[in-house]
C-alpha positions in Angstrom: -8.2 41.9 20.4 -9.9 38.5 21.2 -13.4 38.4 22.8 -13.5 36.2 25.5 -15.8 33.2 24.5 -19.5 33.4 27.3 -19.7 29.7 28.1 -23.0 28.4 26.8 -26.1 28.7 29.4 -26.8 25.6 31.3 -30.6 24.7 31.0 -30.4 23.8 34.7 -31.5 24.6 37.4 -33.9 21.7 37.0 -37.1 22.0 37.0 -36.6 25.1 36.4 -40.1 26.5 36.0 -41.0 25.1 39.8 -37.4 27.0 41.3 -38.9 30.2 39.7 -42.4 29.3 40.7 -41.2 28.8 44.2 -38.9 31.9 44.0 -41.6 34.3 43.0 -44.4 33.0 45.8 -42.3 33.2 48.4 -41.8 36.9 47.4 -45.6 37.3 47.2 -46.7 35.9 50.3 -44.6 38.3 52.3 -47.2 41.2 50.9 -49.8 39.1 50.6 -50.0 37.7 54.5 -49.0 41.4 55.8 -52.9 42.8 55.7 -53.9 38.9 57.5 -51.5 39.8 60.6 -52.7 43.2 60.6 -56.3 41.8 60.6 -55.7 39.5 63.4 -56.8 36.3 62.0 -53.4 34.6 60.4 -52.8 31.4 59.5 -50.3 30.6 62.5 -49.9 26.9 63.5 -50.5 26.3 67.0 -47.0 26.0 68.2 -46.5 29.5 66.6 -48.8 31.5 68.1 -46.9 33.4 71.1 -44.7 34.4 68.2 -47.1 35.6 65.9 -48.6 37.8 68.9 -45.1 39.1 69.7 -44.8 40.1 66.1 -48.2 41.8 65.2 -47.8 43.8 68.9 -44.1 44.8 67.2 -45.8 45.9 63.8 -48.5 47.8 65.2 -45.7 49.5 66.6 -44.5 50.6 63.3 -45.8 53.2 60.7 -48.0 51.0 58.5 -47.0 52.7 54.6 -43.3 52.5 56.0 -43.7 49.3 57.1 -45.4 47.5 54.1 -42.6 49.2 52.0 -40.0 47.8 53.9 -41.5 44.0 53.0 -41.8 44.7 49.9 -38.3 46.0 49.4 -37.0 43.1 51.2 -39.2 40.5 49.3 -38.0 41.8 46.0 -34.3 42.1 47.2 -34.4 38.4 48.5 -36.2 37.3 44.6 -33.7 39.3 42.8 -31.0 37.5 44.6 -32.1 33.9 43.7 -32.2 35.3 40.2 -29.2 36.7 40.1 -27.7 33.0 41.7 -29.5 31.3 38.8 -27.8 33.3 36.4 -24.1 33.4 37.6 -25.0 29.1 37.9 -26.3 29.0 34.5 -22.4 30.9 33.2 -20.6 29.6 35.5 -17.1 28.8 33.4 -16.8 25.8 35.5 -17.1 21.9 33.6 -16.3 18.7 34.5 -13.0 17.1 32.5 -12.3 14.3 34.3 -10.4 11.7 32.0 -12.4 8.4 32.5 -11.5 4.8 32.5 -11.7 3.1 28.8 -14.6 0.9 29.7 -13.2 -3.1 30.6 -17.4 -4.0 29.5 -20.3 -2.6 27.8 -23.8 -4.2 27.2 -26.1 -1.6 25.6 -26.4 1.8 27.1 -24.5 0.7 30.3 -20.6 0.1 30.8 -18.2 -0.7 33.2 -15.0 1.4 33.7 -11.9 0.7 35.8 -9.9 2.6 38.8 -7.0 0.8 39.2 -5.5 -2.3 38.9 -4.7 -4.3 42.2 -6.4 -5.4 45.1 -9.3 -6.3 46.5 -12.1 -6.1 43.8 -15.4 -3.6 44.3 -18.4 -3.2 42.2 -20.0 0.2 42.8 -23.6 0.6 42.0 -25.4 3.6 42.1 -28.9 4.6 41.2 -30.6 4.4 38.0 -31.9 7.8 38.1 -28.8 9.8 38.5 -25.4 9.4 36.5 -23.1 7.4 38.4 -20.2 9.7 38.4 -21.3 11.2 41.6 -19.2 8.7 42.4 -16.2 10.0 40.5 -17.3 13.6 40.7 -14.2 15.5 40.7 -10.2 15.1 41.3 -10.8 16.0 45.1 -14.4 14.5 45.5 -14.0 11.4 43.5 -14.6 8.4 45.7 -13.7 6.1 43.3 -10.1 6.9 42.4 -9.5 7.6 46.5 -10.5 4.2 47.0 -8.4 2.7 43.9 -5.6 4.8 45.6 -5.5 3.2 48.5 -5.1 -0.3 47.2 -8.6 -1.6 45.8 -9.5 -2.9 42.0 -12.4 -0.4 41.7 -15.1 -0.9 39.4 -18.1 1.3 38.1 -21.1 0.7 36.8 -22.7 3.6 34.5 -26.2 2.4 33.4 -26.7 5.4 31.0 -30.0 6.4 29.9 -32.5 4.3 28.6 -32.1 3.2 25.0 -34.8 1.0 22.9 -34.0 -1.7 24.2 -33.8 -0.2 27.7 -36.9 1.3 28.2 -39.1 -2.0 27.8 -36.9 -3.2 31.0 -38.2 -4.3 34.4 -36.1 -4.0 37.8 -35.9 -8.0 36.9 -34.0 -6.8 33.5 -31.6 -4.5 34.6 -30.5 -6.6 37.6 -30.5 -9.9 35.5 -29.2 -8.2 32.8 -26.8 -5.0 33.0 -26.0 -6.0 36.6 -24.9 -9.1 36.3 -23.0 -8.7 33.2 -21.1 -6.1 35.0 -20.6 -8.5 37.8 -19.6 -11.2 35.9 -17.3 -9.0 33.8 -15.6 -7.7 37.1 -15.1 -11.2 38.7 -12.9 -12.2 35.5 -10.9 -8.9 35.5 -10.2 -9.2 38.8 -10.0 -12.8 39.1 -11.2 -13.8 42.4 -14.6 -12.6 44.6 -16.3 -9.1 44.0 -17.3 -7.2 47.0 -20.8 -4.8 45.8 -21.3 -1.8 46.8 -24.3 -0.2 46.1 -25.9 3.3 47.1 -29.1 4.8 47.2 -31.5 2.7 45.2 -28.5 1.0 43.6 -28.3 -0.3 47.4 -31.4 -2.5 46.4 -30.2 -3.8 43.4 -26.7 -4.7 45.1 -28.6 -6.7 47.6 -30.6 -8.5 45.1 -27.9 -9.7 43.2 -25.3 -10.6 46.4 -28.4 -12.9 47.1 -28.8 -14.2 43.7 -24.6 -15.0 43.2 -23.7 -15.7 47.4 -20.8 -17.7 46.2 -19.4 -15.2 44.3 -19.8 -11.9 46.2 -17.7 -11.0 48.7 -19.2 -8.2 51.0 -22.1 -6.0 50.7 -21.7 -2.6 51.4 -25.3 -0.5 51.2 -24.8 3.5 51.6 -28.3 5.6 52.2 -30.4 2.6 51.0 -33.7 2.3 51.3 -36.0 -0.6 52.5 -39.5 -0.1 54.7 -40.4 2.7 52.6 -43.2 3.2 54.9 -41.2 3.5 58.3 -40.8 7.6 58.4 -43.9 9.0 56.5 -46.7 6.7 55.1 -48.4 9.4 53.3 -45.8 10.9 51.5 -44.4 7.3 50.5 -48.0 6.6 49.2 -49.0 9.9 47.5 -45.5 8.9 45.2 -47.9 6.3 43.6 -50.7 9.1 43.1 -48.4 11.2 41.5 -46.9 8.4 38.9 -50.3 7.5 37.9 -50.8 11.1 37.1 -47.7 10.4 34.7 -49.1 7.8 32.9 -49.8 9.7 29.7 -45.8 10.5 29.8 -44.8 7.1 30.7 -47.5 5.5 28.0 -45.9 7.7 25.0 -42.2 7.9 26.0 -41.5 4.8 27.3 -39.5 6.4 30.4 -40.2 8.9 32.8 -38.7 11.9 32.3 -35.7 13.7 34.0 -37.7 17.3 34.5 -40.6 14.8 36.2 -37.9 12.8 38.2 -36.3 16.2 39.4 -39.9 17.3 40.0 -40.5 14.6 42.4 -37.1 15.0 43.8 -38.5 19.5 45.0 -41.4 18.1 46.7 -39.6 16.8 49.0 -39.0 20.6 49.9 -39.9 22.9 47.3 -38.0 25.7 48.4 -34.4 23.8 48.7 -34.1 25.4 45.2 -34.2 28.7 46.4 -32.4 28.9 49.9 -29.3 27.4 47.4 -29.1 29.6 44.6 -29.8 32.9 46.7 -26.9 31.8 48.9 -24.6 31.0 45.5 -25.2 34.8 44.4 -23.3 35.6 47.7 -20.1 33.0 46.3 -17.0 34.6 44.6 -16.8 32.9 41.1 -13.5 31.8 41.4 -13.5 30.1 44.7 -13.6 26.3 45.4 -16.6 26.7 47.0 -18.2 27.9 43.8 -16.5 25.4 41.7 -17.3 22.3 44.0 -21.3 24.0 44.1 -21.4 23.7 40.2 -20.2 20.2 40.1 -22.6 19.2 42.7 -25.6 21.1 40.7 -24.6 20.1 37.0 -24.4 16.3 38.3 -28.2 17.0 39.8 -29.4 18.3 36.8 -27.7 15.5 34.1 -30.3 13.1 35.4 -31.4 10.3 33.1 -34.8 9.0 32.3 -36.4 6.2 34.0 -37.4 3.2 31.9 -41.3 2.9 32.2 -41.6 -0.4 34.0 -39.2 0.7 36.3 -40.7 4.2 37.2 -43.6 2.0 37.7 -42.3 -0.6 40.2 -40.3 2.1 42.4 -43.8 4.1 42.5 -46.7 1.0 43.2 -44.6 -2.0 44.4 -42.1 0.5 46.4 -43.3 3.6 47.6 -47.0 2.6 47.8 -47.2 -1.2 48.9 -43.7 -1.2 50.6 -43.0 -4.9 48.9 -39.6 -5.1 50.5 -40.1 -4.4 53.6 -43.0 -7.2 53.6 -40.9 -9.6 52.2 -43.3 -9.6 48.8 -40.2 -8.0 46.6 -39.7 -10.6 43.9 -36.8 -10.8 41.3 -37.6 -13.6 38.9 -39.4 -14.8 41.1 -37.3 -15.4 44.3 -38.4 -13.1 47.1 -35.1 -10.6 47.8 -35.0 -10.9 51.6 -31.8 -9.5 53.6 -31.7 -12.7 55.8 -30.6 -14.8 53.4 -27.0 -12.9 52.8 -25.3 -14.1 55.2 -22.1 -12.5 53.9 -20.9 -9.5 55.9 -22.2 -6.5 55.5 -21.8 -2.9 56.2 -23.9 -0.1 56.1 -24.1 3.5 56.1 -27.1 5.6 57.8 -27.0 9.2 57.3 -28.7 10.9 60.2 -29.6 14.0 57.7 -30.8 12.0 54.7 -33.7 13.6 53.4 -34.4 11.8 50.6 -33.8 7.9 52.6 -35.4 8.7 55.9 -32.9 7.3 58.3 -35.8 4.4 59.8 -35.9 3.4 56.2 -32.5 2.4 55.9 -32.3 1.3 59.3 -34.9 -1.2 58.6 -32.4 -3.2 56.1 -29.7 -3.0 58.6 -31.7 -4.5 61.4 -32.9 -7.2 58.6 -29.1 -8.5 57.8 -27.6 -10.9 59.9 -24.5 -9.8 59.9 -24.1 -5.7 59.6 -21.8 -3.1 60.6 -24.2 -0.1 61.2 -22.4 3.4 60.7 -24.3 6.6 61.2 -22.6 9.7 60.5 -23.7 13.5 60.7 -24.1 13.7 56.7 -26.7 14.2 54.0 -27.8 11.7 51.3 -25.4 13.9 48.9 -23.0 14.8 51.4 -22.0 11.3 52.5 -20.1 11.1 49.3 -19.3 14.5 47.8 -19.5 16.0 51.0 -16.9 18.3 53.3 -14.9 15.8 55.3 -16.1 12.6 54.0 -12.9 10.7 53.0 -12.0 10.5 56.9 -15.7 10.2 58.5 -17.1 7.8 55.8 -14.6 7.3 53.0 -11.8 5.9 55.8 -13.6 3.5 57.5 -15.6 1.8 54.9 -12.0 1.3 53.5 -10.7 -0.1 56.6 -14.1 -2.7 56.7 -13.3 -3.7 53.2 -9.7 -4.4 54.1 -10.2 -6.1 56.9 -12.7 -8.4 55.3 -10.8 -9.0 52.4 
C-alpha cells in the first residue's frame, strides 16, 4: 500500500510572525479589556459610546465568572480557527502549473513572454514588487491569455528578482533599461505600435516610458496606479519614509529590501486583514474552487520579490514622503515625467475599494491626462484583476477601448 505523499509546507502566510502576533492579541484583548468595561472607564472612541453603555448595562446583567468564561472560550475558539486556516493553507495540495510562454526576450533577471500571435500589440507591466503573473494567474483568472483570446498580440513583462547587477539599479535603470528593452523587443515582434499597459506601480513606469517613446506607443492604459501619494492620508504616505529609514541597516548589507519587510509594510495597512482571511479559509472545503482560487491568490502574495535598494529608496523618500509626482519634481534621466505631455489616449481604471492606491491617488493621474477614459468599478486593488466577475466589469471593456483605438 502506497502512502499518500503530504505536500511540502508553504512558509507563507507572509510575515508570518506579525499574522500570529495579530492573531494571538486579538485573542488577549477580549480578556484583557473585560475588567476596563466592568470598571467603567474604557477606551471607547467618541462615536462609540452609546454602544459601549448599551453593552456594559447588558453585562452587568450577566453572572460575571460565567460571563468572563464565555469570552474566553470564544476568544480562544476564534484563535484556534485562524490557526487551524494557517495550517490547512500551508498543505493545501493546490500549485500553480500553468505552461508559460518560451520567452521572445530576456535581459538579465527580467524576460518577456508571449500570448498569442495576432493583433493589436500590448505591453503589460506590473509592479516590481510582486511577480507578474498575477496577471496570468490561473486557466480561469489569467488576464493575459483572455485578452490574447480575444484577438490581441499580448506581451508580459516578468522583472524577476533582483540579481547583482539588479540591485545597484535606480527607477531611471529599470525603466531605461529592462523596460525599454522589453518595449523595443515587443515593437519588432509585433511589427507596428505597442499599446502599454501598466498596473499598480508598473502604472508609473508605463507612463514614463509612453512619454519618453510617444511615437512609438500606441495607448496607455493605467489600472490602480498611483500619483499624489499625498491626496488620501498624508501621514501614513509620510511615516512610509520613517519606516524605510528604519530599514537602512537591511537595505545597506543586502542591497534590496526584503520580501518579509515589503509584506510587512503591505499588514500595516491593516494588520488584522491576515487574520479575518485565514479564520474564514478554516470554514472552506478543500476541494472547492473557492479554496483552490484562495490559494492561488495567497501563494502569488507571498512569492514576492526583493526590492533593489535604490529603488526601495526612491518609492519611500521621493514617493511616499515628498510626493515628487504629483509636484511635477519626478525626474527620469532627467526629464520631468508629467502626464500632460502624453497626449496619446489613455484609459484608466479607479477601483472604488482600493486599499492599497487610495482612489484620490489615482484619480489625480487621471484628472492630469489630457485625454482619459476614467472607469471606476466596485473592485479591490487585487480584485480588479483576479477578482469574481472581472472579465465582464473590467476585463470586457478595456478590451473593447483597446479595440476601438487600435
Amino acid at each position: 500500500m502506497t502512502t499518500p505523499r503530504i505536500p511540502a509546507p508553504r512558509i507563507g502566510p507572509r510575515p508570518l510572525a506579525m499574522h500570529l502576533a495579530m492573531a494571538t492579541m486579538g485573542c488577549a484583548v477580549s480578556n484583557v479589556a473585560l475588567p476596563l468595561l466592568k470598571s467603567g472607564s474604557p477606551h471607547w472612541k467618541p462615536a462609540l459610546a452609546g454602544a459601549a453603555s448599551k453593552l456594559a448595562a447588558e453585562i452587568e446583567e450577566q453572572d460575571p465568572a460565567s460571563f468572563a468564561a464565555a469570552v474566553d472560550r470564544e476568544a480562544r475558539r476564534r484563535l484556534d480557527r485562524f490557526l487551524t486556516g494557517v495550517e490547512r493553507y500551508r498543505y493545501h495540495p493546490y500549485r500553480r502549473s500553468l505552461d508559460e510562454p518560451d520567452p521572445v526576450w530576456t535581459d538579465g533577471r527580467a524576460r518577456l513572454v508571449r500570448y498569442g500571435d495576432k493583433g493589436p500589440a500590448v505591453l503589460l507591466v506590473a509592479s516590481l514588487v510582486n511577480r507578474s503573473y498575477i496577471l496570468d494567474l490561473g486557466p480561469r483568472r489569467s488576464f493575459a491569455r483572455w485578452l490574447a483570446s480575444k484577438g490581441f498580440r499580448c506581451y508580459l513583462l516578468d522583472w524577476g528578482a533582483p540579481g547583482t547587477r539588479e540591485r545597484e539599479y535606480s527607477l531611471d535603470d529599470y525603466i531605461a533599461g529592462p523596460l525599454e528593452g522589453a518595449f523595443d523587443a515587443a515593437l519588432k515582434d509585433a511589427g507596428g505600435k505597442v499599446s502599454v499597459l501598466g498596473y499598480c506601480m508598473g502604472g508609473l513606469l508605463a507612463l514614463a516610458l509612453a512619454q519618453r517613446r510617444r511615437l512609438d506607443v500606441a495607448n496607455l492604459v493605467l489600472l490602480a496606479t498611483p500619483w499624489d501619494f499625498h491626496a488620501a492620508d498624508i501621514e501614513q504616505a509620510r511615516g512610509l519614509g520613517t519606516a524605510m529609514r528604519l530599514f537602512e541597516p537591511q537595505l545597506s548589507a543586502l542591497g534590496e529590501l526584503p520580501t518579509d519587510l515589503i509584506q510587512y509594510l503591505f499588514c500595516l495597512l491593516d494588520p488584522f486583514l491576515g487574520v479575518r482571511k485565514f479564520t474564514s479559509f478554516a470554514a472552506f472545503d478543500a476541494d472547492s474552487m473557492a479554496a483552490k482560487q484562495f490559494v492561488a491568490l495567497e501563494d502569488w502574495l507571498n512569492d514576492g520579490v526583493p526590492l533593489a535598494a535604490p529603488v526601495a529608496r526612491a518609492c519611500a523618500f521621493e514617493w511616499y514622503e515628498e510626493n515628487r509626482p504629483a509636484r511635477g519634481r519626478w525626474f527620469v534621466e532627467g526629464d520631468p515625467i508629467l502626464p500632460a505631455k502624453w497626449d496619446g489616449p489613455a484609459y484608466v481604471v479607479i477601483p472604488a475599494a482600493d486599499r492599497i492606491v487610495p482612489p484620490a491617488s489615482a484619480a489625480a493621474l487621471a484628472d492630469a491626462l489630457p485625454k482619459a477614459t476614467v472607469r471606476r468599478p466596485r473592485a479591490g486593488h487585487i480584485g480588479m484583476i483576479v477578482g469574481r466577475g472581472v472579465t465582464t466589469s473590467i476585463w470586457k471593456p478595456l478590451a473593447d477601448w483597446l479595440a476601438a483605438h487600435r
